[in-house]
C-alpha positions as a printed Julia matrix, in Angstrom:
220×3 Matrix{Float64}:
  0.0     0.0     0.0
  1.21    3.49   -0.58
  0.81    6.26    2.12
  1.41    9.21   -0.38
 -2.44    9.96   -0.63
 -1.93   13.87   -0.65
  0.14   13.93   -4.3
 -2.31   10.97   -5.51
 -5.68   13.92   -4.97
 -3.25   16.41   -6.5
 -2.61   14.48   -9.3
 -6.56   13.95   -9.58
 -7.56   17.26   -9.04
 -5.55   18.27  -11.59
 -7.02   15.85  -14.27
 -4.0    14.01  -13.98
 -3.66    9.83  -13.68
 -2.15    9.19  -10.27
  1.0     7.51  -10.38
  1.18    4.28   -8.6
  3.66    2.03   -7.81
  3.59   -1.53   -8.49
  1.37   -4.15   -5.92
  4.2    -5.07   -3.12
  3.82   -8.45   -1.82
  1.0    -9.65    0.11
  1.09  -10.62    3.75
  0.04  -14.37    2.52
  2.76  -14.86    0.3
  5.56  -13.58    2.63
  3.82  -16.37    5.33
  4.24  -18.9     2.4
  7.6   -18.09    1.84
  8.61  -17.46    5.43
  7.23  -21.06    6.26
  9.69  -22.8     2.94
 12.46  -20.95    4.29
 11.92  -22.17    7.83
 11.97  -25.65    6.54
 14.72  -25.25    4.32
 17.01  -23.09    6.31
 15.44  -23.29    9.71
 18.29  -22.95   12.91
 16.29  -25.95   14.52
 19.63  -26.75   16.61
 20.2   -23.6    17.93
 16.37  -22.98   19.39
 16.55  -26.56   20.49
 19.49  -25.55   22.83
 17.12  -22.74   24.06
 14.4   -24.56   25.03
 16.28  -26.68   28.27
 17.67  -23.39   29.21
 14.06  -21.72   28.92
 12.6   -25.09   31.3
 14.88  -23.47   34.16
 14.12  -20.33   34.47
 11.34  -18.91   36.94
  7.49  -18.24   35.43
  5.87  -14.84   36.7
  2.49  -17.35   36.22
  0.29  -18.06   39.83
 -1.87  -20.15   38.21
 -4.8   -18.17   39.29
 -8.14  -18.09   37.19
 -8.02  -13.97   36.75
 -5.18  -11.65   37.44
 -5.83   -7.9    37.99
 -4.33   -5.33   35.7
 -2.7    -1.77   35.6
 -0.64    0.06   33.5
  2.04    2.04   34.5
  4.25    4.96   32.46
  6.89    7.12   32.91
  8.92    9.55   31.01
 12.99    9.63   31.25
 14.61   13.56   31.43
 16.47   14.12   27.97
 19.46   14.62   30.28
 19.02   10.49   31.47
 17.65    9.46   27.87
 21.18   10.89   26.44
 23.1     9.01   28.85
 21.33    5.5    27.95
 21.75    5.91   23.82
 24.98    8.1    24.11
 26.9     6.91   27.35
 25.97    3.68   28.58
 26.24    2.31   25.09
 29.89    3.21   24.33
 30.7     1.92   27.64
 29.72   -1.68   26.73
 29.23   -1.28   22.7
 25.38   -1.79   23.24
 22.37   -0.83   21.33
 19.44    0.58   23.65
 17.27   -2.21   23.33
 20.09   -4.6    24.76
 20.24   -1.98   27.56
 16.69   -1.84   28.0
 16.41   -6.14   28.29
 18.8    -6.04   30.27
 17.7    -3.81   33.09
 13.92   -5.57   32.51
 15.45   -9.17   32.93
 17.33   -7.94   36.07
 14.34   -6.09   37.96
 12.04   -9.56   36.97
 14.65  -12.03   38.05
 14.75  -10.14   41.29
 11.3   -10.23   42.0
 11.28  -14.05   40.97
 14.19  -15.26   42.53
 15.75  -16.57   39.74
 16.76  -16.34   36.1
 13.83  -14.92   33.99
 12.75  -15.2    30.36
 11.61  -12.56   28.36
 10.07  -12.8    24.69
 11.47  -10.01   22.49
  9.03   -8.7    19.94
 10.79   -7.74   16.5
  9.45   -5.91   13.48
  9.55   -9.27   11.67
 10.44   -8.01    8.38
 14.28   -9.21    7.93
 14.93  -10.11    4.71
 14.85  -14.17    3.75
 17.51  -14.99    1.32
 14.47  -14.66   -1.36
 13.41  -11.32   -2.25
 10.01  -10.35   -1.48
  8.49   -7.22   -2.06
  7.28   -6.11    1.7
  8.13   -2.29    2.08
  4.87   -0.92    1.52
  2.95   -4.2     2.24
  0.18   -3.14    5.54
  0.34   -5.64    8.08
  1.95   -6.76   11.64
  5.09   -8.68   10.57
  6.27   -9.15   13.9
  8.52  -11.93   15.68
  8.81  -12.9    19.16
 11.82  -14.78   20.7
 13.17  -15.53   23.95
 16.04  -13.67   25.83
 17.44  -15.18   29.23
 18.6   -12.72   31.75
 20.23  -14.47   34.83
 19.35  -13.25   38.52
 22.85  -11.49   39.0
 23.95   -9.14   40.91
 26.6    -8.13   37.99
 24.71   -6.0    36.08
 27.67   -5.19   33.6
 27.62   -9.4    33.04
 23.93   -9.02   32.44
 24.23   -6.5    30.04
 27.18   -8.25   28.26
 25.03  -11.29   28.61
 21.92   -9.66   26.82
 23.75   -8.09   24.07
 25.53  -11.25   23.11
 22.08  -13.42   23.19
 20.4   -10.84   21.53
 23.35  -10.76   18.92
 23.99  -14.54   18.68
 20.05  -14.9    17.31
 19.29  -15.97   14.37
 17.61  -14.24   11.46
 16.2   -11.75   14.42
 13.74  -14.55   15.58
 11.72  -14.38   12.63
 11.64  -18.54   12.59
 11.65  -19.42   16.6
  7.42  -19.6    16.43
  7.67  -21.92   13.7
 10.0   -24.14   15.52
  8.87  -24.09   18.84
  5.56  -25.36   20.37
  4.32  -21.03   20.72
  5.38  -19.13   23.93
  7.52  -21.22   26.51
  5.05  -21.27   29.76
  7.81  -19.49   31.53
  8.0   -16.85   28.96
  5.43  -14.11   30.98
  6.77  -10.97   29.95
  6.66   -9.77   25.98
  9.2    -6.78   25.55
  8.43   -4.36   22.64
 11.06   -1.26   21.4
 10.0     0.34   18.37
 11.84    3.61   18.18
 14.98    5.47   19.08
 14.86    9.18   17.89
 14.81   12.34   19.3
 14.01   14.86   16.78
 15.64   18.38   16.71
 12.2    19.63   18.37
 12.21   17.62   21.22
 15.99   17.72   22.14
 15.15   21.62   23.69
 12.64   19.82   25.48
 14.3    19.16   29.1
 11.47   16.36   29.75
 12.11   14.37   26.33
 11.92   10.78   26.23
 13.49    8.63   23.73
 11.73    5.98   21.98
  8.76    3.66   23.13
  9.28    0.58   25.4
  5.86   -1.51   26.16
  6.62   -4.44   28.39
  3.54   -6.52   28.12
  2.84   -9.21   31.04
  2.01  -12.35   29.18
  0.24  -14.22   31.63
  0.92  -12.7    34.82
């Protein structure tokens, strides 16, 4: 689908035919194709070495038949959010998001005692070694895969941990669901960042945050 609708009514209003790009590929057919890829290329071994690692860590699940809910936000100072994406990441040559699983595996494993697993939500769109088409395709091509942060009291481990997990997966995730039985019952949290930008706007603002984190309790 193409967003440009405001040239597309110029061109009309102007007795003009709109220009428009050729029909990306649908959601379907990247499914299709994702699925032949899996089967052909699939890093069955390297999920399968997840799994036993996955069966020891601690579930955020009671077990009870309804769990309240509340949501909770906050908003980092521009002075903090320049110190995550500028400082803390050429201390240990992380990206954000590996600083950001990082410091959510650590709180969780404290609460539960013990190492933690979190499922990492991706944009889902890495490229398969086929080309498809996808850039202006609509649709929520997103990927979920498990992280393991250890109940340490190292944090710079942890965060060397989580950036070489994060690194070490393959393909971004896009094929663990296809492998896997679904979510891993210990796998309660779903972590989601989708940005990392502060525009030249928002960087006089003293009370900018960067990005958007949603941390998503599974089945807690």
């Amino acid at each position: 689908k193409d967003f440009n609708t405001t040239k597309k009514i110029n061109q009309l209003k102007n007795n003009r035919a709109p220009s428009i790009p050729a029909k990306s590929a649908s959601f379907k057919l990247w499914n299709e194709e994702l699925v032949k890829y899996t089967e052909l290329n699939g890093n069955k071994k390297y999920w399968e070495s997840v799994l036993p690692r996955l069966d020891d860590t601690k579930s955020f699940n009671t077990g009870a038949e309804e769990n309240g809910t509340e949501e909770f936000s906050f908003t980092f100072s521009k002075d903090i959010s320049e110190k995550l994406i500028n400082e803390v990441n050429k201390t240990y040559g992380t990206r954000i998001n590996e600083i950001l699983v990082a410091a959510l595996g650590l709180a969780a494993s404290k609460l539960a005692g013990d190492s933690i697993g979190i499922m990492v939500e991706s944009h889902g769109r890495t490229p398969l070694r086929k080309r498809i088409a996808i850039e202006r395709t609509i649709g929520w091509f997103t990927s979920c895969y498990p992280v393991i942060i250890n109940n340490s009291e190292n944090i710079a481990e942890e965060i060397i941990n989580a950036k070489d997990t994060i690194r070490k997966i393959p393909r971004t995730g896009i094929e663990y669901l296809l492998l896997s039985d679904g979510f891993h019952e210990n796998t309660d949290i779903i972590f989601n960042f989708y940005r990392n930008s502060i525009s030249n706007d928002n960087r006089e603002n003293k009370l900018v945050a960067f990005g958007g984190t949603s941390v998503f309790p599974g089945k807690v």
